[in-house]
MIMARVEX-476736 format. One line per field, with one value per atom (N, C-alpha, C): y negated, x negated, z; residue number from 1; atom name. Coordinates in nm, 3 decimals, always signed. Each point is the difference from the previous one (the first is absolute). Last residue first. Example, Ala and Ser with C-alpha at 12.3 -4.5 7.8 and 13.67 -1.06 7.14 Angstrom:
yy <- (+0.225,-0.119,-0.109,+0.572,-0.119,-0.120)
xx <- (-1.285,-0.082,+0.077,-0.029,+0.089,-0.090)
zz <- (+0.708,+0.006,+0.073,-0.007,+0.000,+0.000)
pos <- (2,2,2,1,1,1)
site <- (N,CA,C,N,CA,C)
This chain:
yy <- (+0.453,+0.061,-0.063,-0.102,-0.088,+0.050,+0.163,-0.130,-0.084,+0.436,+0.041,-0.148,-0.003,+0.090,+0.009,-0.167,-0.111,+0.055,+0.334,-0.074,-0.148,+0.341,+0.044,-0.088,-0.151,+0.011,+0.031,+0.101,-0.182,-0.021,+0.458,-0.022,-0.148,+0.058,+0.092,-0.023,-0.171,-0.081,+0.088,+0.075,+0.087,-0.119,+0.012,-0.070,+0.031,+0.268,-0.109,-0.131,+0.595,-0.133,-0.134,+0.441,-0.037,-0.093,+0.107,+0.147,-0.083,-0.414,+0.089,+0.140,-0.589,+0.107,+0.119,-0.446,+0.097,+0.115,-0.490,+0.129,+0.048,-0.311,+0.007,+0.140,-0.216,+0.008,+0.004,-0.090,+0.121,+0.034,-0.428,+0.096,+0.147,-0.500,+0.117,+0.103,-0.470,+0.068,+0.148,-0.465,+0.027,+0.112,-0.120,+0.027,+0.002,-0.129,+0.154,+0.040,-0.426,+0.042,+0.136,-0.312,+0.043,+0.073,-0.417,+0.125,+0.016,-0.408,+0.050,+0.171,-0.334,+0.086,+0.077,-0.351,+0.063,+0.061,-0.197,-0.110,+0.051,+0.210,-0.017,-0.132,+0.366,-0.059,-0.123,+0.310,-0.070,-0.113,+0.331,-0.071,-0.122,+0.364,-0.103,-0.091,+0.359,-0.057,-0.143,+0.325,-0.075,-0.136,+0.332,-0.064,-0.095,+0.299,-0.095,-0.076,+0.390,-0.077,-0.134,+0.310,-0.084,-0.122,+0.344,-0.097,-0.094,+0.361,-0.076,-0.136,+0.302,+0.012,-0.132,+0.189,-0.115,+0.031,+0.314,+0.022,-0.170,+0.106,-0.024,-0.038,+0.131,+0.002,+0.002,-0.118,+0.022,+0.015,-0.106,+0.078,+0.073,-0.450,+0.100,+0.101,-0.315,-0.065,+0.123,+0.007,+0.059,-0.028,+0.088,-0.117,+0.047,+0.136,+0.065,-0.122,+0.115,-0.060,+0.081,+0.094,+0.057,-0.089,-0.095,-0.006,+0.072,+0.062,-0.018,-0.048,+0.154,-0.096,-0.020,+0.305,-0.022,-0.047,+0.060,+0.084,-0.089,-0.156,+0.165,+0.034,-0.390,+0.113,+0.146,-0.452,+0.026,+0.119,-0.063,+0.059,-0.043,-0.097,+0.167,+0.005,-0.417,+0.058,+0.106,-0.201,-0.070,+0.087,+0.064,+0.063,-0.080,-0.224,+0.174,+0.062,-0.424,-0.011,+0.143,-0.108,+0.007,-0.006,-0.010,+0.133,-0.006,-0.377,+0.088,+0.139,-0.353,-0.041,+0.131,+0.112,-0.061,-0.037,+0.098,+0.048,-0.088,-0.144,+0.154,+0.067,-0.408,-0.038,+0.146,-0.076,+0.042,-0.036,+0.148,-0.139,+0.051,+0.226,+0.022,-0.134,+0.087,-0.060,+0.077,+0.121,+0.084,-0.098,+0.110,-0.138,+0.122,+0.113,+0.009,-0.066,+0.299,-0.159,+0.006,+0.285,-0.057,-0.101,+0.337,-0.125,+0.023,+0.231,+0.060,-0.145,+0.162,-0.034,-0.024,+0.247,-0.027,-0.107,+0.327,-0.082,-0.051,+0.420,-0.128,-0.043,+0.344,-0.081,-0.101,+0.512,-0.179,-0.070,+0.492,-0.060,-0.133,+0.240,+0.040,-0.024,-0.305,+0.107,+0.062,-0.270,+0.046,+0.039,-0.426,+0.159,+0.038,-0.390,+0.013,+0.125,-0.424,+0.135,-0.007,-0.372,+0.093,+0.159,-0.479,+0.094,+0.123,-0.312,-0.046,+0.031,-0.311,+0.135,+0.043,-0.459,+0.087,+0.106,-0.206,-0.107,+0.085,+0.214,-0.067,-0.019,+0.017,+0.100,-0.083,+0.035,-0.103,+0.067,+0.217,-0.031,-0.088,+0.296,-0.158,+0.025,+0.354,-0.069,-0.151,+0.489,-0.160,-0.028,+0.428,-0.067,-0.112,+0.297,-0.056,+0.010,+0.041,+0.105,-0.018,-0.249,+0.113,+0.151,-0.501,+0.068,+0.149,-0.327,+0.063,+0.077,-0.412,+0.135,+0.068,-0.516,+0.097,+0.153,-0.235,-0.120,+0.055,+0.186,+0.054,-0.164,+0.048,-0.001,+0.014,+0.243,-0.076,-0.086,+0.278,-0.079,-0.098,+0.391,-0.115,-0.079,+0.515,-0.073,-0.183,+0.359,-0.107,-0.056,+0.471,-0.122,-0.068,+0.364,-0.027,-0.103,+0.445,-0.153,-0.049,+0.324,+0.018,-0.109,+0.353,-0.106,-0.026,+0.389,-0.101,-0.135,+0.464,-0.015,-0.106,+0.149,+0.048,-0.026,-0.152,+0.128,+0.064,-0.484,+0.087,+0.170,-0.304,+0.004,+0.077,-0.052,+0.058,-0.011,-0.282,+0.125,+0.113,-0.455,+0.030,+0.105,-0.123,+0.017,+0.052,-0.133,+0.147,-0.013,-0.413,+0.084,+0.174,-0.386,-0.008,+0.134,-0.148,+0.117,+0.010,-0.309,+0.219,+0.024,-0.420,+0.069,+0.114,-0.281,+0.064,+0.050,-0.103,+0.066,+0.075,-0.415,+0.090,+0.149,-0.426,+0.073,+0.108,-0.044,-0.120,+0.074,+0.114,+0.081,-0.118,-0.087,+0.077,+0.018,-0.213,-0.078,+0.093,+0.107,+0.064,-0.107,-0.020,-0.034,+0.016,+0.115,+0.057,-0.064,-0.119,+0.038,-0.009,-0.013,-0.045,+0.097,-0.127,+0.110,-0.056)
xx <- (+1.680,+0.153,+0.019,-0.380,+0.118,+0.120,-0.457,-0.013,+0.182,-0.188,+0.082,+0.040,-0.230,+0.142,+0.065,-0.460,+0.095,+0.114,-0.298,+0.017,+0.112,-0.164,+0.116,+0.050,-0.342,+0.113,+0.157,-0.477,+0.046,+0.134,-0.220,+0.065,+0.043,-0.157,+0.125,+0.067,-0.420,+0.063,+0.145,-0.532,+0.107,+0.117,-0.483,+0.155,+0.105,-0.404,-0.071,+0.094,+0.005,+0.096,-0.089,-0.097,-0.025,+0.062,+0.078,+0.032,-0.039,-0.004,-0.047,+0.067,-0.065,-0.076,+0.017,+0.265,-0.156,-0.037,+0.356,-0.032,-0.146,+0.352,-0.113,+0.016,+0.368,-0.055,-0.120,+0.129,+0.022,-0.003,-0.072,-0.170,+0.113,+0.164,+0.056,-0.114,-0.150,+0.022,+0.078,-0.213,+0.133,+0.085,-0.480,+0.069,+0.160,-0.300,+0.016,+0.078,+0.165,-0.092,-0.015,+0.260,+0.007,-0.146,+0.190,-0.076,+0.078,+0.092,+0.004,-0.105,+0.315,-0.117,+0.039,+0.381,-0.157,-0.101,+0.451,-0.122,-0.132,+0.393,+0.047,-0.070,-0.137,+0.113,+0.004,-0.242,-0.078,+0.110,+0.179,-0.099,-0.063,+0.208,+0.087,-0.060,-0.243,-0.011,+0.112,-0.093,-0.130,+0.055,+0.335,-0.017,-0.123,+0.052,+0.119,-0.013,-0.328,-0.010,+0.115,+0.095,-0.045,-0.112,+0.343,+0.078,-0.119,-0.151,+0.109,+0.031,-0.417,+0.127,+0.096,-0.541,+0.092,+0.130,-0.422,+0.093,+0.092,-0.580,+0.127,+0.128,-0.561,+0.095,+0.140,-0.595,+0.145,+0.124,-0.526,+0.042,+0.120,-0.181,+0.015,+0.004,-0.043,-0.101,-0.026,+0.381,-0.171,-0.114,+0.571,-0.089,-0.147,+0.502,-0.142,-0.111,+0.586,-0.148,-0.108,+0.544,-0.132,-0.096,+0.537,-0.160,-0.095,+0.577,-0.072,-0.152,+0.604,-0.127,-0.119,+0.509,-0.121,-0.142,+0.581,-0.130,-0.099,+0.487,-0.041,-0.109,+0.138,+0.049,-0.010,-0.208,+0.202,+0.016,-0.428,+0.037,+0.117,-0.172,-0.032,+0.065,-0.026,+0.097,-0.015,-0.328,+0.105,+0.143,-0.433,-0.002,+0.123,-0.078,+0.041,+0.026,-0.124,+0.119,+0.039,-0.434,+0.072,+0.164,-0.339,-0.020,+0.078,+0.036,+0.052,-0.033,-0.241,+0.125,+0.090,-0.486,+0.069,+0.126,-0.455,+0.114,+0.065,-0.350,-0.088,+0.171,-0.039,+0.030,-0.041,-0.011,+0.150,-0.043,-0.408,+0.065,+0.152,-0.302,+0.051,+0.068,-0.405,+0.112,+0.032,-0.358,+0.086,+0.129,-0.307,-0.047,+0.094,-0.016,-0.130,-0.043,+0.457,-0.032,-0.186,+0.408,-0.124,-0.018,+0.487,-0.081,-0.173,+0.462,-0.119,-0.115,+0.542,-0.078,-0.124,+0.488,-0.080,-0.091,+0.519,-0.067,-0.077,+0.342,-0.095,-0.069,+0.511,-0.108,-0.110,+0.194,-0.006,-0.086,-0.012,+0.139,+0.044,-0.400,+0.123,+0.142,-0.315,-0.077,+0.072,-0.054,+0.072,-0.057,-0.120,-0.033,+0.151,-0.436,+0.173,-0.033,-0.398,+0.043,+0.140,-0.233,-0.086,+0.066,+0.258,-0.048,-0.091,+0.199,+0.079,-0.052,-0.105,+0.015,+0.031,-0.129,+0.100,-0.017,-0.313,+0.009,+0.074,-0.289,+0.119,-0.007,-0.480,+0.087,+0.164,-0.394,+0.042,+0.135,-0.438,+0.124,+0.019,-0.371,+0.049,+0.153,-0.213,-0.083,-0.030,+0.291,+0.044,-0.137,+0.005,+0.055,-0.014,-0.030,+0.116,-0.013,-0.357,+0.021,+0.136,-0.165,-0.052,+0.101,+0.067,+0.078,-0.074,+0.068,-0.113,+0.084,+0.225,-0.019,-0.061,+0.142,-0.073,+0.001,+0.335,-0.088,-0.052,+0.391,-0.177,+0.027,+0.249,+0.017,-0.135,+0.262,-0.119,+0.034,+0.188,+0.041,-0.094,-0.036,-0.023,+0.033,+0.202,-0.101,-0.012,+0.159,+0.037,-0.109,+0.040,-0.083,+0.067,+0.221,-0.071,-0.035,+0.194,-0.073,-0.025,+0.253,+0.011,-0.038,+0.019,+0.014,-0.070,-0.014,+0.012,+0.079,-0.213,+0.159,+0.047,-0.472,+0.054,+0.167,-0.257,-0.044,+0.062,+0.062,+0.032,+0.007,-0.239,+0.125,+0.073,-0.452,+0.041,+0.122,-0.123,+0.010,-0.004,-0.012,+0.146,-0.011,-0.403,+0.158,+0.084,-0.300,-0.058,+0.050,+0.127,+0.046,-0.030,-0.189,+0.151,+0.008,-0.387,-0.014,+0.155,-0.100,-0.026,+0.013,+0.083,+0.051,+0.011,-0.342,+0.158,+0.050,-0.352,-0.027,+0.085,+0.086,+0.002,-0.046,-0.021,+0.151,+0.003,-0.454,+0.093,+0.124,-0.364,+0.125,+0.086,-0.512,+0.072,+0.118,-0.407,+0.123,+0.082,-0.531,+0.124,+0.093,-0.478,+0.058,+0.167,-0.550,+0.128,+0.102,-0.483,+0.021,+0.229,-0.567,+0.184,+0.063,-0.528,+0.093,+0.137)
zz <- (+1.406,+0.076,+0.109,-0.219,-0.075,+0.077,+0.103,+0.089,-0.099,-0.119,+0.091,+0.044,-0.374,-0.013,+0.134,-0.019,-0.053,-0.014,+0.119,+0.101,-0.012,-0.322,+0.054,+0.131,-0.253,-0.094,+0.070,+0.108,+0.053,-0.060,-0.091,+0.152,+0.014,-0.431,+0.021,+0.141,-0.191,+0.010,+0.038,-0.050,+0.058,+0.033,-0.270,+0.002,+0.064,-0.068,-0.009,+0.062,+0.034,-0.039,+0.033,+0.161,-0.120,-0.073,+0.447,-0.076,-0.116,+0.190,+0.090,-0.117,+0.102,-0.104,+0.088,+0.143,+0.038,-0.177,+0.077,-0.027,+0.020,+0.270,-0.009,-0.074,+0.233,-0.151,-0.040,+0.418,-0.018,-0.115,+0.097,+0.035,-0.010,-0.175,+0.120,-0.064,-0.109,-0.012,+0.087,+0.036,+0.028,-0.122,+0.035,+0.167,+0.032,-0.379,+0.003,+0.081,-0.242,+0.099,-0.026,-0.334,+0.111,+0.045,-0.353,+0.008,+0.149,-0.092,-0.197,+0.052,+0.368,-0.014,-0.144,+0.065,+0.120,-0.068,-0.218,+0.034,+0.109,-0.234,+0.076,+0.064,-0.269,-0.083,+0.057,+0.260,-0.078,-0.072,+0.262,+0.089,-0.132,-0.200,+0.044,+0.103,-0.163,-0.069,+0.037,+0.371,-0.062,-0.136,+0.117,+0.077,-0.027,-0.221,-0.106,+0.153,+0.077,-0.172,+0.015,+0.309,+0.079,-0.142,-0.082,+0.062,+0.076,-0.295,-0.085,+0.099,+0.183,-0.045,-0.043,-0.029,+0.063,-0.018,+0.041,-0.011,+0.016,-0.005,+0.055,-0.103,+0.084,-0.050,+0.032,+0.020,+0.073,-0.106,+0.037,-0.064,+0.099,+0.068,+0.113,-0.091,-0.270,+0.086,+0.103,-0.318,-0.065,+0.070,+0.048,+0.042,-0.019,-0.204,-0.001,+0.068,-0.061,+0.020,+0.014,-0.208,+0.080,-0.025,+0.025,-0.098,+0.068,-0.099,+0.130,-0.059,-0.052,-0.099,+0.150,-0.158,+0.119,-0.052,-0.165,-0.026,+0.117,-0.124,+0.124,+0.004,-0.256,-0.046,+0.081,+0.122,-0.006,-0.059,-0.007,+0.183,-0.031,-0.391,-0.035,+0.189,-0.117,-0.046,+0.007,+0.162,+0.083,-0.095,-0.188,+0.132,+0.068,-0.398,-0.028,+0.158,+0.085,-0.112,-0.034,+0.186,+0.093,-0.063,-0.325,+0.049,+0.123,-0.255,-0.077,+0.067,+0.185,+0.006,-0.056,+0.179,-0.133,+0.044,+0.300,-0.021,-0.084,+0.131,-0.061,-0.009,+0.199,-0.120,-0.057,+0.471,-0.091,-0.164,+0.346,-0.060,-0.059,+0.398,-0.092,-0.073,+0.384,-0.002,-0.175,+0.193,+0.084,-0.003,-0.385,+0.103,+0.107,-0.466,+0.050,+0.160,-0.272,+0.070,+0.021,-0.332,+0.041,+0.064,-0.179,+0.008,+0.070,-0.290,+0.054,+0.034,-0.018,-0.063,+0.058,-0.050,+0.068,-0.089,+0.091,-0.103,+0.089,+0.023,-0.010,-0.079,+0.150,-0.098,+0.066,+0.165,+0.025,-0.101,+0.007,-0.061,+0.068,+0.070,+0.061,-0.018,-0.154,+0.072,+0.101,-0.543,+0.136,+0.096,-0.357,-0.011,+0.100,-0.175,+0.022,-0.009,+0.015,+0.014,+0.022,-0.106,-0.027,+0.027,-0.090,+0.112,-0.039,-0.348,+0.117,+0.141,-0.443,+0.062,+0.080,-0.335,+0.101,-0.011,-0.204,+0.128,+0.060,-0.394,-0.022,+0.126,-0.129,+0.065,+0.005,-0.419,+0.120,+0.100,-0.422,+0.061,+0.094,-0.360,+0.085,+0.015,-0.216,+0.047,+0.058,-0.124,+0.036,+0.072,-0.363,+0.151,+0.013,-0.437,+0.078,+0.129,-0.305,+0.103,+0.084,-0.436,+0.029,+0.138,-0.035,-0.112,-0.002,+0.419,-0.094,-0.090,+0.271,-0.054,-0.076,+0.318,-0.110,+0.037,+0.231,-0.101,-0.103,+0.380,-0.059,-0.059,+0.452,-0.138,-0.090,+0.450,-0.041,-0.125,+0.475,-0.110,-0.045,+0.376,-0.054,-0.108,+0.217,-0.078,+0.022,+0.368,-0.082,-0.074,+0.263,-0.003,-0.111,+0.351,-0.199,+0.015,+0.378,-0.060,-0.117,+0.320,-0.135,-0.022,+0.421,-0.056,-0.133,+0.265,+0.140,-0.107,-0.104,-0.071,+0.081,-0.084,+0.151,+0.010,-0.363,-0.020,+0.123,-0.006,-0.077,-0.028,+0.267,+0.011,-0.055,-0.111,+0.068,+0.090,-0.332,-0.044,+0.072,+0.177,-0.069,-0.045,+0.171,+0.109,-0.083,-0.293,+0.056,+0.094,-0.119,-0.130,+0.013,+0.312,+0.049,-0.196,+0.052,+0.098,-0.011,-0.334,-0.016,+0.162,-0.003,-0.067,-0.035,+0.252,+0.047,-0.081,-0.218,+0.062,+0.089,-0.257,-0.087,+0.078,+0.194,-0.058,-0.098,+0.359,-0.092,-0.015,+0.387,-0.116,-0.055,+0.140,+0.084,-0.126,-0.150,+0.045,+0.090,-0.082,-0.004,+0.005,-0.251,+0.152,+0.030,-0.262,-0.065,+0.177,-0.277,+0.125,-0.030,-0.298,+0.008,+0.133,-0.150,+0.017,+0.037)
pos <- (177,177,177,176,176,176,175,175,175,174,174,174,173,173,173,172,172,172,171,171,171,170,170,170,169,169,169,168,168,168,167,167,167,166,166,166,165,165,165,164,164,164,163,163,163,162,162,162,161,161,161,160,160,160,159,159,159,158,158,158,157,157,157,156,156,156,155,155,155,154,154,154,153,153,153,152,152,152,151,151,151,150,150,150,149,149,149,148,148,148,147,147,147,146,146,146,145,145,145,144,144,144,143,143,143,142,142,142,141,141,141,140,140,140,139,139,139,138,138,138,137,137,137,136,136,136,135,135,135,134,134,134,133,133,133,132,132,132,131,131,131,130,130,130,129,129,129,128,128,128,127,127,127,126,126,126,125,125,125,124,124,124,123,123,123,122,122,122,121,121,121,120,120,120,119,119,119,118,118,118,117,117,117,116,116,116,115,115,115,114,114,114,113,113,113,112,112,112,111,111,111,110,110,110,109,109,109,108,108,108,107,107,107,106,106,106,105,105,105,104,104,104,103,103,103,102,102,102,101,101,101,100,100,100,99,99,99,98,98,98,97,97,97,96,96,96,95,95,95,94,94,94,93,93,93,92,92,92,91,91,91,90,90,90,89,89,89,88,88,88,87,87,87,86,86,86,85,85,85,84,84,84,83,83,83,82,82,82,81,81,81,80,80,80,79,79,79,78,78,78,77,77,77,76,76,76,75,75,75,74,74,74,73,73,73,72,72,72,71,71,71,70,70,70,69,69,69,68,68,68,67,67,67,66,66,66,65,65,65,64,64,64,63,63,63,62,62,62,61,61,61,60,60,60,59,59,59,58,58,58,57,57,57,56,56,56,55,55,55,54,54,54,53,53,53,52,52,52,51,51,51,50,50,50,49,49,49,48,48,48,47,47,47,46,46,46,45,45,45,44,44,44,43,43,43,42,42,42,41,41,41,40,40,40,39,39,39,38,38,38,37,37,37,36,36,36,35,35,35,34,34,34,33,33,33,32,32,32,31,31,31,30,30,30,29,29,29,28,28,28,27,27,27,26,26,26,25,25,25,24,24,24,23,23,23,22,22,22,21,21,21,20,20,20,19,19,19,18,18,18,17,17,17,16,16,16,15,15,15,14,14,14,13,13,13,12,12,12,11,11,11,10,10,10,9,9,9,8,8,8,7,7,7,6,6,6,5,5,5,4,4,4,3,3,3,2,2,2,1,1,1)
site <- (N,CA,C,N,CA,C,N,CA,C,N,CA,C,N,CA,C,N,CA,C,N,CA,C,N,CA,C,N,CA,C,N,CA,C,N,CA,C,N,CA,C,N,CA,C,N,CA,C,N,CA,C,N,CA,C,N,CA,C,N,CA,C,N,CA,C,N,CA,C,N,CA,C,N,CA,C,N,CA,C,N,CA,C,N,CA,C,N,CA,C,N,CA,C,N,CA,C,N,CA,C,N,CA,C,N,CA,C,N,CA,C,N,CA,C,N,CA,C,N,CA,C,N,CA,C,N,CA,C,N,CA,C,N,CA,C,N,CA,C,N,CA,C,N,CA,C,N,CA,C,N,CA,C,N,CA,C,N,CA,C,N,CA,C,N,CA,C,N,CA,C,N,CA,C,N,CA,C,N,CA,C,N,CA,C,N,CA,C,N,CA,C,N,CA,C,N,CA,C,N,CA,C,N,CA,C,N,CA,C,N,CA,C,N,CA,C,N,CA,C,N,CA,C,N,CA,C,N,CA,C,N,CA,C,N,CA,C,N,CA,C,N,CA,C,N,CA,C,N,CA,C,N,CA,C,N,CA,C,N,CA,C,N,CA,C,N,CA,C,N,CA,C,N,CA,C,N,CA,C,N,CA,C,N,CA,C,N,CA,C,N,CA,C,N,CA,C,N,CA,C,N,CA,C,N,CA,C,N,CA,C,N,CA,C,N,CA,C,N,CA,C,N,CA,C,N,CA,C,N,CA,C,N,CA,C,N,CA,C,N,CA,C,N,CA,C,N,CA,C,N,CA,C,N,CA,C,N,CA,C,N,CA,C,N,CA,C,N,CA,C,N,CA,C,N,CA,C,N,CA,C,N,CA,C,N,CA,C,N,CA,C,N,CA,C,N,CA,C,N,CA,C,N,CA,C,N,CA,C,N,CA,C,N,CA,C,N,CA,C,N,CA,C,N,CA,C,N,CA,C,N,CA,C,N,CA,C,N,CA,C,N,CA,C,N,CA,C,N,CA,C,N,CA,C,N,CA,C,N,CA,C,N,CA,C,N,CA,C,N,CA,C,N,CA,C,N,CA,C,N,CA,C,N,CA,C,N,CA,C,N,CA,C,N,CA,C,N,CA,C,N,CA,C,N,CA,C,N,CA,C,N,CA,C,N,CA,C,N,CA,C,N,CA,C,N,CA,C,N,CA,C,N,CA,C,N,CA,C,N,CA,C,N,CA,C,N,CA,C,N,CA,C,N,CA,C,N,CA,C,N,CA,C,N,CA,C,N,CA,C,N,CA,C,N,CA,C,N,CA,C,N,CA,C,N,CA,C,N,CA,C,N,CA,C,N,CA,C,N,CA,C,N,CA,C,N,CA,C,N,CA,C,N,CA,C,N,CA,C)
């Protein structure tokens, strides 16, 4: 008998929950999410049923998610840690590059973690991300800790929201004035 064993919420799992946030954002007029397609290239193509039955995922992209919310632009992206340490390499050169320009341009870049060991989720904001990643640049630490995570960013699940990233949001809004 084949025995069926959960990986807890891969990337693909965050995703929909973070996408059913966003659609209820939406519907509640809170904000204007869109998931950034993946940039693929096909190989093969069933001539029959024209779909791409092989493909390779193109390298650059920029952030799983863009949008408004409230008429503040953001931009996000949707990471996985299985350990309680996070490796920088799960973050892209070209993805801290967009997010470093999208915060000159006024708009507000942040990642939602998902630690799969604690089924935890957390809000990183832009400045403490480029902190970590410059730590690293720099010759230190190629990851950061759970523990040095700011715990007020902690997203709970609550009014049906799986992702309630809005309040951490507003919290990084207020922590810039």
């Amino acid at each position: 008998m084949a025995t069926w064993k959960t990986r807890g919420l891969r990337g693909s799992t965050l995703e929909e929950l973070i996408n059913r946030t966003n659609e209820v954002y939406l519907e509640k007029g809170l904000a204007l999410i869109q998931k950034v397609p993946t940039p693929i290239t096909p190989i093969q193509i069933d001539k029959d049923s024209r779909h791409i039955t092989l493909a390779y995922f193109d390298q650059k992209s920029t952030v799983d998610y863009i949008g408004a919310v409230q008429g503040i632009p953001v931009c996000f992206d949707a990471k996985e840690s299985t350990a309680d340490t996070f490796a920088l390499q799960n973050i892209h050169p070209h993805q801290v590059e967009f997010m470093t320009q999208f915060e000159r341009q006024g708009g507000i870049s942040f990642l939602i973690l998902f630690y799969s060991m604690r089924n935890e989720l957390f809000y990183l904001p832009y400045r403490d991300m480029i902190r970590f990643w410059n730590r690293a640049q720099e010759g230190g630490r190629k990851s950061f800790r759970y523990e040095e995570l700011d715990q007020d960013y902690y997203l709970e699940p609550k009014n049906g929201l799986l992702v309630p990233y809005l309040e951490a949001l507003q919290l990084d809004l207020d922590s810039r004035e």
